[in-house]
PyMOL Python script that loads the backbone (N, CA, C, O; Angstrom):
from pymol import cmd

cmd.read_pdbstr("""\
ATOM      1  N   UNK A   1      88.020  84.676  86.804  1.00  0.00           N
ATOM      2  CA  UNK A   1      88.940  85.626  87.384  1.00  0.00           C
ATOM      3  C   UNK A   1      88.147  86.876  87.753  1.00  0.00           C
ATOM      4  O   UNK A   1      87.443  87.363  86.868  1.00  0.00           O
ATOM      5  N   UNK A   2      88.171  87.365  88.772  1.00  0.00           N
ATOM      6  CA  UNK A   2      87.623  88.714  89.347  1.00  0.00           C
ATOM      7  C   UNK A   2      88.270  89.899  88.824  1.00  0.00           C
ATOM      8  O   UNK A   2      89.475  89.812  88.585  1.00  0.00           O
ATOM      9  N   UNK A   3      87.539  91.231  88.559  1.00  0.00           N
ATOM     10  CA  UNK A   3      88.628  92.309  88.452  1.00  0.00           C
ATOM     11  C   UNK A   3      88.861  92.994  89.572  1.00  0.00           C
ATOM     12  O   UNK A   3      88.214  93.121  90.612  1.00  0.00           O
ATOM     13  N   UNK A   4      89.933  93.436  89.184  1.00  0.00           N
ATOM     14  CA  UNK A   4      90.735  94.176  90.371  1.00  0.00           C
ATOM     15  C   UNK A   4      89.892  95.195  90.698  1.00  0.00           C
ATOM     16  O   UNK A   4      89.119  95.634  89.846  1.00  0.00           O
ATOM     17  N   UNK A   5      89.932  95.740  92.054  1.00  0.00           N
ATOM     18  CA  UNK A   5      89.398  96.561  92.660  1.00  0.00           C
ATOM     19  C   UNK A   5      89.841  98.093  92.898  1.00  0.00           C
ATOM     20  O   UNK A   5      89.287  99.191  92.945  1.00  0.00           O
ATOM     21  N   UNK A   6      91.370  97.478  93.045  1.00  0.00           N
ATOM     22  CA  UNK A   6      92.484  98.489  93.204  1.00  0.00           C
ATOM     23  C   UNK A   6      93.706  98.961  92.072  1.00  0.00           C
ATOM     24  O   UNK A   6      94.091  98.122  91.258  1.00  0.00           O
ATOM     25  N   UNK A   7      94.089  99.875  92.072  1.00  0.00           N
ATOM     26  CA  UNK A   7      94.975 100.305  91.154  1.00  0.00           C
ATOM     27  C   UNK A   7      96.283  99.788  91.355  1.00  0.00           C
ATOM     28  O   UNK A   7      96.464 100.044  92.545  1.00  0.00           O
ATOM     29  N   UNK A   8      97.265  99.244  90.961  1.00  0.00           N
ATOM     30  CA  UNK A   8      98.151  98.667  91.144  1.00  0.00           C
ATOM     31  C   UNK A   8      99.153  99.995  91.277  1.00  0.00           C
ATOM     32  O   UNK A   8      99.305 100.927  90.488  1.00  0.00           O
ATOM     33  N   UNK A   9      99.829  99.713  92.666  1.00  0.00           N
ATOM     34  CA  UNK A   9     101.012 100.796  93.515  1.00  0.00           C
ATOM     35  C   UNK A   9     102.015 100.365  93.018  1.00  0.00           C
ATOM     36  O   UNK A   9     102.771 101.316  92.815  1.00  0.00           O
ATOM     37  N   UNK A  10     102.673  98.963  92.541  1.00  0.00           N
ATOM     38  CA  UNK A  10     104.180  98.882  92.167  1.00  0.00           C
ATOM     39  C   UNK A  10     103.818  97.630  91.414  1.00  0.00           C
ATOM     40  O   UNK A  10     102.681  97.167  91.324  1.00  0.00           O
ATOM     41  N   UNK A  11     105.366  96.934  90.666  1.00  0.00           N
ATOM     42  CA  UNK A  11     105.218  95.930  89.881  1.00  0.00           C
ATOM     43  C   UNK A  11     106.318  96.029  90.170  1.00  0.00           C
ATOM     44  O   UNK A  11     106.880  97.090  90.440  1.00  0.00           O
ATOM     45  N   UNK A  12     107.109  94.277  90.155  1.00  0.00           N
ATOM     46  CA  UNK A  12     108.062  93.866  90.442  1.00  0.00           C
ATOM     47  C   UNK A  12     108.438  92.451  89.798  1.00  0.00           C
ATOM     48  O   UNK A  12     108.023  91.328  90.087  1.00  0.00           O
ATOM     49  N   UNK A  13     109.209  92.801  88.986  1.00  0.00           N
ATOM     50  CA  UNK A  13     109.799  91.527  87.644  1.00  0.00           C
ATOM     51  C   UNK A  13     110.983  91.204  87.959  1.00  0.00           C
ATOM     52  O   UNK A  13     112.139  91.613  88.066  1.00  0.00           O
ATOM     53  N   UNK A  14     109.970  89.898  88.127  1.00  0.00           N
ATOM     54  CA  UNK A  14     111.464  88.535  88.634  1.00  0.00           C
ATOM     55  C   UNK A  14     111.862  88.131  87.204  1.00  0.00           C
ATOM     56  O   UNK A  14     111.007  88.438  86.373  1.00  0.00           O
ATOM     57  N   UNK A  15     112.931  87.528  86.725  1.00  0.00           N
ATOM     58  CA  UNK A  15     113.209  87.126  85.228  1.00  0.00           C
ATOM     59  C   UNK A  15     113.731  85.969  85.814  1.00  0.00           C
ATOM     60  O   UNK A  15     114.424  85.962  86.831  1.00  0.00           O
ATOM     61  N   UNK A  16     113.320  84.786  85.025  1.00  0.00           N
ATOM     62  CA  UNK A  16     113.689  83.486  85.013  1.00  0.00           C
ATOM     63  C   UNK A  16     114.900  82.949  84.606  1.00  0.00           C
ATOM     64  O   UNK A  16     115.116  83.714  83.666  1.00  0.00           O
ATOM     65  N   UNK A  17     115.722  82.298  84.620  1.00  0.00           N
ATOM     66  CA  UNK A  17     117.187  81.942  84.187  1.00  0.00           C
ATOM     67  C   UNK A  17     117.381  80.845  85.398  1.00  0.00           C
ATOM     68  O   UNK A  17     116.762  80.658  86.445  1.00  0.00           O
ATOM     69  N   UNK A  18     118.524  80.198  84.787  1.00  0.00           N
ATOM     70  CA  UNK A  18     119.465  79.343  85.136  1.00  0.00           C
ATOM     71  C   UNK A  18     119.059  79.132  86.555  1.00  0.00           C
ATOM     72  O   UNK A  18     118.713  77.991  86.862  1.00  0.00           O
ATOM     73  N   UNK A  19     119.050  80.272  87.668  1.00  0.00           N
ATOM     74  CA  UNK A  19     118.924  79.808  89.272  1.00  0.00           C
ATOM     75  C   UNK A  19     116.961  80.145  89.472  1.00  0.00           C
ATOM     76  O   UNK A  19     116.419  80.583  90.486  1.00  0.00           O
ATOM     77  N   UNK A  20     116.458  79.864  88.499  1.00  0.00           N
ATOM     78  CA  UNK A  20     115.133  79.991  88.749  1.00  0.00           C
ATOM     79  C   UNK A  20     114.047  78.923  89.217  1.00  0.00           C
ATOM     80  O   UNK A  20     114.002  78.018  88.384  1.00  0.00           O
ATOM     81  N   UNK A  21     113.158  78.723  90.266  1.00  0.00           N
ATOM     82  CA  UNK A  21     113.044  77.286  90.490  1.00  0.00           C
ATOM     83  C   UNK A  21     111.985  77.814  91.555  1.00  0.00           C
ATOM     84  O   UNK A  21     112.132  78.702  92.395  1.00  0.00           O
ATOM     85  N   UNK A  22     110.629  76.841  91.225  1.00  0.00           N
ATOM     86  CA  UNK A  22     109.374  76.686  91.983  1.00  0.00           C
ATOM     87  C   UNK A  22     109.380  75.621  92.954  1.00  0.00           C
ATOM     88  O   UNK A  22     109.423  74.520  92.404  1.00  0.00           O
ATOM     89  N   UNK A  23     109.354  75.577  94.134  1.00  0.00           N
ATOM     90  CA  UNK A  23     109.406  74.270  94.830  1.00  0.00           C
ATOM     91  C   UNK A  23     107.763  74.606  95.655  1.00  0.00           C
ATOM     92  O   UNK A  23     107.340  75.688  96.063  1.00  0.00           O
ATOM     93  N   UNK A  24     107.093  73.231  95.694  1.00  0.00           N
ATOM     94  CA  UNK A  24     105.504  73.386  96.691  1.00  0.00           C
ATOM     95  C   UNK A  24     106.426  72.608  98.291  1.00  0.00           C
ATOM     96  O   UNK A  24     107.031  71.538  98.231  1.00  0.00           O
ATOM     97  N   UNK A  25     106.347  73.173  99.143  1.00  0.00           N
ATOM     98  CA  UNK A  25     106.682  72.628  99.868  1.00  0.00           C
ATOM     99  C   UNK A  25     105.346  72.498 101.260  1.00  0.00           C
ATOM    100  O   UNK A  25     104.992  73.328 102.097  1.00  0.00           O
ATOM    101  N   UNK A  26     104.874  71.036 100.984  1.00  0.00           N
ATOM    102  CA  UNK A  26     103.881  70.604 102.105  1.00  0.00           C
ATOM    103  C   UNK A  26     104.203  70.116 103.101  1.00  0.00           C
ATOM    104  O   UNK A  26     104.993  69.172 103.117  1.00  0.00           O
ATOM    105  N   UNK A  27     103.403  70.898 104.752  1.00  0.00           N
ATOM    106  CA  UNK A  27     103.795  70.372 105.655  1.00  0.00           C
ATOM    107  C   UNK A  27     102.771  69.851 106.657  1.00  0.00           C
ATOM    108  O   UNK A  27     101.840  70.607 106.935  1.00  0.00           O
ATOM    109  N   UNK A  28     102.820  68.828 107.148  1.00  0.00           N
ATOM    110  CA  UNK A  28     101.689  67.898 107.875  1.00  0.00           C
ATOM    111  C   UNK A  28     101.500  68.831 109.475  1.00  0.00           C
ATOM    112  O   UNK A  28     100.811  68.276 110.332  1.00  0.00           O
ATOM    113  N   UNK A  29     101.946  69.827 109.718  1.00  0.00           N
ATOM    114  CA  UNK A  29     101.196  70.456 110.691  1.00  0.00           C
ATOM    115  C   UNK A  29     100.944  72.220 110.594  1.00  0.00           C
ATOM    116  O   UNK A  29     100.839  73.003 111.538  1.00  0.00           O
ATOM    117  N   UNK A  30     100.897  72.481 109.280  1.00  0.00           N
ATOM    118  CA  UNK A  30     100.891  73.874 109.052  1.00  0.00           C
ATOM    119  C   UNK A  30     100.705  73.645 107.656  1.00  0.00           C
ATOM    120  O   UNK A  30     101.439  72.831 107.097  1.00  0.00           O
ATOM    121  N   UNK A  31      99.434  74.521 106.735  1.00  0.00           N
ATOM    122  CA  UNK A  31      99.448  74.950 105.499  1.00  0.00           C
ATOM    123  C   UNK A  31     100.736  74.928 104.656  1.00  0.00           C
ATOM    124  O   UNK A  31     101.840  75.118 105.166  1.00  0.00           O
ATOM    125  N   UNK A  32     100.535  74.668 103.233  1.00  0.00           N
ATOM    126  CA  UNK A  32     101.514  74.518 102.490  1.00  0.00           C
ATOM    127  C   UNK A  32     102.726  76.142 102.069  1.00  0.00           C
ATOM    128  O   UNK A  32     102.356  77.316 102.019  1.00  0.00           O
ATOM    129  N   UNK A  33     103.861  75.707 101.883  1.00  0.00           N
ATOM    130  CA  UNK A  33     103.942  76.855 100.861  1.00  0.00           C
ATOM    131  C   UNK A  33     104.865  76.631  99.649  1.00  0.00           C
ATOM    132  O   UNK A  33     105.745  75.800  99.427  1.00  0.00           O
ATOM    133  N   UNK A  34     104.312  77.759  98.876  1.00  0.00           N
ATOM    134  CA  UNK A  34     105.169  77.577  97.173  1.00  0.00           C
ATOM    135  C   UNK A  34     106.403  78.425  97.451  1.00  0.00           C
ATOM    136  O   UNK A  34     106.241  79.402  98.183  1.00  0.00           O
ATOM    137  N   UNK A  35     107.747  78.150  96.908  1.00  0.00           N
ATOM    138  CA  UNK A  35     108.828  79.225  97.136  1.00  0.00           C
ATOM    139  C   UNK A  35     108.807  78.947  95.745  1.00  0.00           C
ATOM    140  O   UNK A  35     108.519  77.934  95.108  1.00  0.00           O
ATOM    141  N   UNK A  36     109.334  80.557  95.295  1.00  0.00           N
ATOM    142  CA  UNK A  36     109.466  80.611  94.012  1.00  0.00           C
ATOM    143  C   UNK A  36     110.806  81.359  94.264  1.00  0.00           C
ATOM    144  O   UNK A  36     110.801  82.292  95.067  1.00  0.00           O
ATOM    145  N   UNK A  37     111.951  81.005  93.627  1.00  0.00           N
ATOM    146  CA  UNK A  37     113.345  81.400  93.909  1.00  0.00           C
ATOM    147  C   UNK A  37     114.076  82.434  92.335  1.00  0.00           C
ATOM    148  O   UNK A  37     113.987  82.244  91.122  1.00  0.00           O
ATOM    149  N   UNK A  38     114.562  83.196  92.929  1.00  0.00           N
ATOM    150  CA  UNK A  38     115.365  83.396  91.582  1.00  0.00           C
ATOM    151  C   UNK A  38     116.792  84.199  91.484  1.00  0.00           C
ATOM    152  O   UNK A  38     117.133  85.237  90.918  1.00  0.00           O
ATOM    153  N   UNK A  39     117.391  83.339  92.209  1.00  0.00           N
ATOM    154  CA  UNK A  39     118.462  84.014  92.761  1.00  0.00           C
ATOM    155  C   UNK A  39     119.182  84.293  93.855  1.00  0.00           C
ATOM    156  O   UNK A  39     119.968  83.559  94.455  1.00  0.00           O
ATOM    157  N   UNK A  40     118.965  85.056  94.009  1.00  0.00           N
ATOM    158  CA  UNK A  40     119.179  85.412  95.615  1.00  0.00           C
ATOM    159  C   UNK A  40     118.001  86.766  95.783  1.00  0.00           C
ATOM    160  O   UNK A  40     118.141  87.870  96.309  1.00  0.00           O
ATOM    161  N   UNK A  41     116.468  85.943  94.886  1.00  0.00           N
ATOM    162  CA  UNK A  41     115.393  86.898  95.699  1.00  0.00           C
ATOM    163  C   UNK A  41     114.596  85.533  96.026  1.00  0.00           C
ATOM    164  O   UNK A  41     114.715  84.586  95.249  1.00  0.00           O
ATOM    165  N   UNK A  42     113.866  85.442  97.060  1.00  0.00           N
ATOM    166  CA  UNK A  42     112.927  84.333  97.013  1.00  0.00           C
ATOM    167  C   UNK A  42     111.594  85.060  97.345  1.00  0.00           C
ATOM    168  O   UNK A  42     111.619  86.176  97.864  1.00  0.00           O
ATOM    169  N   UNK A  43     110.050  84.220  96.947  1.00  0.00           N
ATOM    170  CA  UNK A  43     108.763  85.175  97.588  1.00  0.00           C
ATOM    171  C   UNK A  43     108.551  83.490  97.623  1.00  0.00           C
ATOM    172  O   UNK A  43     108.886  82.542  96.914  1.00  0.00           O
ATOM    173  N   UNK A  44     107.871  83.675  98.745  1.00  0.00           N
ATOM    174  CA  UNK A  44     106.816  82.679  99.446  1.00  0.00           C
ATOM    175  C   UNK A  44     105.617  82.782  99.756  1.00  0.00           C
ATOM    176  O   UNK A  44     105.221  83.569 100.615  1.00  0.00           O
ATOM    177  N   UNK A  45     104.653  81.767  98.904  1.00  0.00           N
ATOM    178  CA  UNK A  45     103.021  82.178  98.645  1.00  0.00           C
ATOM    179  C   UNK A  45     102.891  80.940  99.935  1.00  0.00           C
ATOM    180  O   UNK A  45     103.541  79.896  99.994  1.00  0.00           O
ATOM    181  N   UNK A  46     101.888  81.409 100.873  1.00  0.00           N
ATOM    182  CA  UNK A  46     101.403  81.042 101.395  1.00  0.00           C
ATOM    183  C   UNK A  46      99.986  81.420 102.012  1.00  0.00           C
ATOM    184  O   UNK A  46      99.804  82.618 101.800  1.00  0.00           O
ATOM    185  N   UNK A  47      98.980  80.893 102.652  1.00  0.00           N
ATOM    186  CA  UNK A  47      97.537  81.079 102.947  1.00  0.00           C
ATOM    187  C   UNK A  47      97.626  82.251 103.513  1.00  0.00           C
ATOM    188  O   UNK A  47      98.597  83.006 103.554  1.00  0.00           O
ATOM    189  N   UNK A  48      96.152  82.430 104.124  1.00  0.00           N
ATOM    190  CA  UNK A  48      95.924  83.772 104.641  1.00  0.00           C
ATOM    191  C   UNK A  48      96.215  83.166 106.630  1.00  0.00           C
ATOM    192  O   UNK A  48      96.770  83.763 107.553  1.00  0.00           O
ATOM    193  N   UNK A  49      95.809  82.336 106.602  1.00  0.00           N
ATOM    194  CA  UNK A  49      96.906  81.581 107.822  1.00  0.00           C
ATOM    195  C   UNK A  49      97.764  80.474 107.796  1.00  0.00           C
ATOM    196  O   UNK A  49      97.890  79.807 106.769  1.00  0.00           O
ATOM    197  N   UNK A  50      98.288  80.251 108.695  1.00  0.00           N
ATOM    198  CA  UNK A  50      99.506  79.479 108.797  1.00  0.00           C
ATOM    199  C   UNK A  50      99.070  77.889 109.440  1.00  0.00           C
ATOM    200  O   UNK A  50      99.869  77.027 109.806  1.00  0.00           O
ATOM    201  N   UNK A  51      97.394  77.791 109.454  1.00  0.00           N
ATOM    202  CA  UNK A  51      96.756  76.497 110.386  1.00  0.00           C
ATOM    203  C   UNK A  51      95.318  76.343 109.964  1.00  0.00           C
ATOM    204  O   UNK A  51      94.584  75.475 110.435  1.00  0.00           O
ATOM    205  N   UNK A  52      94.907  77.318 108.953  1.00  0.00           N
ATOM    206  CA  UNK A  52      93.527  77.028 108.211  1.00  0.00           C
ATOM    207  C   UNK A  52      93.502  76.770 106.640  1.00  0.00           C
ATOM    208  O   UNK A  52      94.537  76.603 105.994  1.00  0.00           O
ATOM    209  N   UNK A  53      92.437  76.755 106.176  1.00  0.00           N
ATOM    210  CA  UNK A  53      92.549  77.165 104.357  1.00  0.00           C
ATOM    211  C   UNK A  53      91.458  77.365 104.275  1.00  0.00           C
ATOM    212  O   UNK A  53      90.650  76.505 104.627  1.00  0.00           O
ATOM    213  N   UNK A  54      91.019  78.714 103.723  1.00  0.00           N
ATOM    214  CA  UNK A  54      90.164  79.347 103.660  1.00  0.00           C
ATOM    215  C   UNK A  54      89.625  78.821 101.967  1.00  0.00           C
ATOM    216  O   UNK A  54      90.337  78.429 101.043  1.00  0.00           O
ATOM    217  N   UNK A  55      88.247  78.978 102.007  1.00  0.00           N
ATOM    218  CA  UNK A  55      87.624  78.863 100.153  1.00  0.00           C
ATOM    219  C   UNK A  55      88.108  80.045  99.387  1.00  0.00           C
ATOM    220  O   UNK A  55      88.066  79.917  98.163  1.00  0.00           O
ATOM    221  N   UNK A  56      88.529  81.094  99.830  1.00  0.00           N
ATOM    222  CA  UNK A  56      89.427  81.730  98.672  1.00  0.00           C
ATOM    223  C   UNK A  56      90.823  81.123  98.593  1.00  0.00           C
ATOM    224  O   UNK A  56      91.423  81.202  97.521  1.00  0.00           O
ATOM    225  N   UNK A  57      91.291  80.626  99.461  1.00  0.00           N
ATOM    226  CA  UNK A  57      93.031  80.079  99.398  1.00  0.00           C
ATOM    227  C   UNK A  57      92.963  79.235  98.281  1.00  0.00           C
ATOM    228  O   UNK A  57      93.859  79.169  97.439  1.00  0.00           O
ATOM    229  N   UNK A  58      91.701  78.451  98.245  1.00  0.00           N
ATOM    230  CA  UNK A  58      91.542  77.534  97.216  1.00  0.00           C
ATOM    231  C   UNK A  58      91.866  78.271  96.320  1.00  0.00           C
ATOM    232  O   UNK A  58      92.916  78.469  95.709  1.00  0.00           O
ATOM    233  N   UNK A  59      90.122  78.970  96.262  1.00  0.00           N
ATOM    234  CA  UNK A  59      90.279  79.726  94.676  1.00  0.00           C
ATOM    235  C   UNK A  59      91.369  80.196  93.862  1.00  0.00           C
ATOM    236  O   UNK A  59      91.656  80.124  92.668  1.00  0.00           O
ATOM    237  N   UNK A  60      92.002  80.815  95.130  1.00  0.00           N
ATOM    238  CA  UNK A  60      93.792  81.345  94.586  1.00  0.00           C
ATOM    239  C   UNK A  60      94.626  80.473  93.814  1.00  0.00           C
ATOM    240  O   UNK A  60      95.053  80.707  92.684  1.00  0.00           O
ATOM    241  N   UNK A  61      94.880  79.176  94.693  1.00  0.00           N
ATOM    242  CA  UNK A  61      94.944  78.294  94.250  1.00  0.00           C
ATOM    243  C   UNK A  61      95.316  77.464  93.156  1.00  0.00           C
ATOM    244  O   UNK A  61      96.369  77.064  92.659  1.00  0.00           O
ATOM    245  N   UNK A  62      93.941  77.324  92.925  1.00  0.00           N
ATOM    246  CA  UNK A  62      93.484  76.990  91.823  1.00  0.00           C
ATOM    247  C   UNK A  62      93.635  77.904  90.422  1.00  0.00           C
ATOM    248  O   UNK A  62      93.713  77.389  89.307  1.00  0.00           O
ATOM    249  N   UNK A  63      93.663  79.327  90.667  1.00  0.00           N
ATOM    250  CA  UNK A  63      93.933  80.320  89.980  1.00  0.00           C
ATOM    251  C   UNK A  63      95.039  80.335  89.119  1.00  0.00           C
ATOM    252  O   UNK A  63      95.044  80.487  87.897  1.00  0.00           O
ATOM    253  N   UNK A  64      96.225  80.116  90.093  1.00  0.00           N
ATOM    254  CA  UNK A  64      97.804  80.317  90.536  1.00  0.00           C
ATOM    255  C   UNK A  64      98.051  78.795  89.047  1.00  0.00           C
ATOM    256  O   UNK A  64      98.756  78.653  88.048  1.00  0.00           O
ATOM    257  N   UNK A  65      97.087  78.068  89.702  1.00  0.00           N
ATOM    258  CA  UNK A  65      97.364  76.213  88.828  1.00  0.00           C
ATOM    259  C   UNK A  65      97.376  76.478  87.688  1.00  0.00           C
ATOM    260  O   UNK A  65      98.104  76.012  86.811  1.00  0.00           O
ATOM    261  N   UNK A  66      96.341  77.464  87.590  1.00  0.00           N
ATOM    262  CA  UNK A  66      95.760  77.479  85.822  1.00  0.00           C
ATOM    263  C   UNK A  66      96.598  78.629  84.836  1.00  0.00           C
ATOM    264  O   UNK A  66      96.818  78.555  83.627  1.00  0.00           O
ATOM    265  N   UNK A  67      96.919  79.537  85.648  1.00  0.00           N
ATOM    266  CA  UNK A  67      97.718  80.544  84.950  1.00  0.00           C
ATOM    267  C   UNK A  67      99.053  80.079  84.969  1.00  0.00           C
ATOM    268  O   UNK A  67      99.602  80.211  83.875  1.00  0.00           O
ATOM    269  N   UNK A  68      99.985  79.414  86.143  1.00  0.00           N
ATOM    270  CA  UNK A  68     101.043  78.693  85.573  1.00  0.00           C
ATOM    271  C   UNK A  68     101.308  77.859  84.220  1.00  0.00           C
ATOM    272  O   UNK A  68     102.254  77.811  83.434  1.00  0.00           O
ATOM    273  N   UNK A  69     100.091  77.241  84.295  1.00  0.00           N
ATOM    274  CA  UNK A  69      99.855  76.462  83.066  1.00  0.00           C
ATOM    275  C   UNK A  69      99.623  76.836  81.676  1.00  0.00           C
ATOM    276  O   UNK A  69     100.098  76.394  80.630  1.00  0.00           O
ATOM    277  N   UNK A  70      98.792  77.739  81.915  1.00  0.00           N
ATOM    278  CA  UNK A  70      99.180  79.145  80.690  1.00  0.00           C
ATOM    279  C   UNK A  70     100.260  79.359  80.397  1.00  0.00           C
ATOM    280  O   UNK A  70     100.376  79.562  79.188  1.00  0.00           O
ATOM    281  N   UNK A  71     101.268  79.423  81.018  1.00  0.00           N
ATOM    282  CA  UNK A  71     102.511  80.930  81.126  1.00  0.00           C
ATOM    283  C   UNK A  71     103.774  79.377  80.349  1.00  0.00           C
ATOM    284  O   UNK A  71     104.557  79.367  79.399  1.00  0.00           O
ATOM    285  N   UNK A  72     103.420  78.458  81.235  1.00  0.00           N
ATOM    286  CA  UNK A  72     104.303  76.888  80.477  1.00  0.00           C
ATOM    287  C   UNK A  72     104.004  77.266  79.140  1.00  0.00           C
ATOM    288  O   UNK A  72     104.640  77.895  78.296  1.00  0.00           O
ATOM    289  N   UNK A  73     103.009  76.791  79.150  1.00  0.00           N
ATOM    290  CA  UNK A  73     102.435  76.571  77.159  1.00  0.00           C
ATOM    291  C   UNK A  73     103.056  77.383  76.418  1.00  0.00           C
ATOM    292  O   UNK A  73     103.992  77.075  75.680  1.00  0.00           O
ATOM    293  N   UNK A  74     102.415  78.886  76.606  1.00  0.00           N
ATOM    294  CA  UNK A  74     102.940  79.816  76.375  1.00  0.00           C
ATOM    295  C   UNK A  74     104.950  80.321  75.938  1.00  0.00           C
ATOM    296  O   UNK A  74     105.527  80.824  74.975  1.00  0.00           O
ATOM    297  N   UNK A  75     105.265  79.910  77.015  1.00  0.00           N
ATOM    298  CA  UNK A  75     106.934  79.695  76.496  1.00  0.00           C
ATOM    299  C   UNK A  75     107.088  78.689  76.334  1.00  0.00           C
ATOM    300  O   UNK A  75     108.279  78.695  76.020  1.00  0.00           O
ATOM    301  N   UNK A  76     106.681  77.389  76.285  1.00  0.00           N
ATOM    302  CA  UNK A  76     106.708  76.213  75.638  1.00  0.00           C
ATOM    303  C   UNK A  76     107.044  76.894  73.876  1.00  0.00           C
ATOM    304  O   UNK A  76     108.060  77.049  73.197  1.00  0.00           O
ATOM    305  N   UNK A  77     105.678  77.131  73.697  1.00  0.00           N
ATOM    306  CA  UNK A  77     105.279  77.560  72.511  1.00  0.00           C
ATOM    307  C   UNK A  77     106.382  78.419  71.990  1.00  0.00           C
ATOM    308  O   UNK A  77     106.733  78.127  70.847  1.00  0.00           O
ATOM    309  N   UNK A  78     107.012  79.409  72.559  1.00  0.00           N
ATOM    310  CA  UNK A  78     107.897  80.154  72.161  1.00  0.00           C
ATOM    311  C   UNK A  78     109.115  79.782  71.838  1.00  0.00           C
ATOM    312  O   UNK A  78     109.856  79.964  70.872  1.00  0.00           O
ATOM    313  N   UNK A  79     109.201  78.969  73.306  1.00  0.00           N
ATOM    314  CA  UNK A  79     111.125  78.074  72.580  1.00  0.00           C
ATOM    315  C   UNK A  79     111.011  77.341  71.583  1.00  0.00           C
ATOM    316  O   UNK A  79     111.981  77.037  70.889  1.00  0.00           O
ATOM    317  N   UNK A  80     109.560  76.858  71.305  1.00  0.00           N
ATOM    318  CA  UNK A  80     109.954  76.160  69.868  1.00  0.00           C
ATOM    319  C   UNK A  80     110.148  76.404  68.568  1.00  0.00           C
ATOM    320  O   UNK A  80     110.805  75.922  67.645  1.00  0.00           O
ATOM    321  N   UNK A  81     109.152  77.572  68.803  1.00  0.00           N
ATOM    322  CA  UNK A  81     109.431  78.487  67.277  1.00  0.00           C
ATOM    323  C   UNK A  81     110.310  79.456  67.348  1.00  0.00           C
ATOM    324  O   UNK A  81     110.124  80.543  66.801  1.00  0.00           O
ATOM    325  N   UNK A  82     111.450  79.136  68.087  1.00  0.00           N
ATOM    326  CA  UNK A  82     112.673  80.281  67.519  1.00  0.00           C
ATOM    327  C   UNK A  82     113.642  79.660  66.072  1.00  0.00           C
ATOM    328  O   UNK A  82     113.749  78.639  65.393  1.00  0.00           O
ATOM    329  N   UNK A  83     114.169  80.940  66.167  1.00  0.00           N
ATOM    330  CA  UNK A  83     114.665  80.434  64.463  1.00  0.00           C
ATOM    331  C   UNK A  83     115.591  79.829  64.558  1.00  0.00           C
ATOM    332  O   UNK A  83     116.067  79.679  63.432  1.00  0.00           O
ATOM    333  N   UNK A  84     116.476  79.106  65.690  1.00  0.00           N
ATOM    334  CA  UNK A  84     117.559  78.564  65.691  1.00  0.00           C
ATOM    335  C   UNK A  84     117.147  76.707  65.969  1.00  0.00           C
ATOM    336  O   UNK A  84     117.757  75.681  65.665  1.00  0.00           O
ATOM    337  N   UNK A  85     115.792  76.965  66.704  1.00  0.00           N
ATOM    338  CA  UNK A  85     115.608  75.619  67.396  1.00  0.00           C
ATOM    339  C   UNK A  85     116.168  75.749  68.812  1.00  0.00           C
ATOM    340  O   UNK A  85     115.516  75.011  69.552  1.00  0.00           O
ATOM    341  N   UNK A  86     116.827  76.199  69.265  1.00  0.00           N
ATOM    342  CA  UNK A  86     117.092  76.339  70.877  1.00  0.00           C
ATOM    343  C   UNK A  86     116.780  77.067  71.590  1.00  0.00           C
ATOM    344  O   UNK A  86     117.533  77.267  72.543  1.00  0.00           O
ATOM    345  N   UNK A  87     115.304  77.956  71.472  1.00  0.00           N
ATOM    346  CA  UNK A  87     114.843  79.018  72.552  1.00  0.00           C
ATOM    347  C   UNK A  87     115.585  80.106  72.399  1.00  0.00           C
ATOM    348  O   UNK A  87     115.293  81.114  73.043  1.00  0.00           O
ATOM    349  N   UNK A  88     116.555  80.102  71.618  1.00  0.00           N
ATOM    350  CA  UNK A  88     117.254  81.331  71.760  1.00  0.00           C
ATOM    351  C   UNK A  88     117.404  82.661  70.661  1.00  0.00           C
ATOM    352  O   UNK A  88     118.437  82.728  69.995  1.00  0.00           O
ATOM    353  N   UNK A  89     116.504  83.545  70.524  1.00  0.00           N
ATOM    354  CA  UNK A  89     116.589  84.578  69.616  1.00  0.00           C
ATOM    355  C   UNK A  89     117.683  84.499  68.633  1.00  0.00           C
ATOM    356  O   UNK A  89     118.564  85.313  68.909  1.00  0.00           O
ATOM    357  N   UNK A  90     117.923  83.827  67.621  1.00  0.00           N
ATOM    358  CA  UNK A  90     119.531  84.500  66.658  1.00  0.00           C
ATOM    359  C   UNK A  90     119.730  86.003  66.037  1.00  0.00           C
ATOM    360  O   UNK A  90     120.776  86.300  65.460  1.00  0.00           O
TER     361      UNK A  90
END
""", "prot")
cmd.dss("prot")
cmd.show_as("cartoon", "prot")
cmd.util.cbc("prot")
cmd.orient("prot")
């Protein structure tokens, strides 16, 4: 992972629930994209064009793969050790 260069101007927290939902959506004449939904906000990750893929798009990528996979485990890990057994704080 690289460090940031820049100071971060804003932050913006999506919270996961019930209408929350990652779809990859690939298309055979234009670069892919991820919609990540949550509600009635959606953001759409897509390349730095709309007809190439650049070796950082990868890297991103690939980035994006590995820290999702983190962030699973991670609340994996959490819903299981709540004190009720159902993810849910008592």
């Amino acid at each position: 992972m690289t460090r940031r260069r820049s100071h971060r101007v804003s932050i913006i927290n999506l919270n996961t629930g019930r209408g929350a939902r990652a779809t990859s959506h690939p298309y055979p004449a234009r670069t892919p994209v991820l919609a990540l939904d949550f509600g009635a906000v959606s953001v759409l990750v897509t390349t730095t064009a709309s007809d190439q893929v650049s070796a950082a798009d990868v890297e991103f990528a690939r980035q994006l793969a590995r820290e999702a996979q983190t962030f699973a485990r991670a609340v994996e890990r959490s819903f299981h050790g709540m004190p009720n057994g159902k993810g849910v704080a008592a």
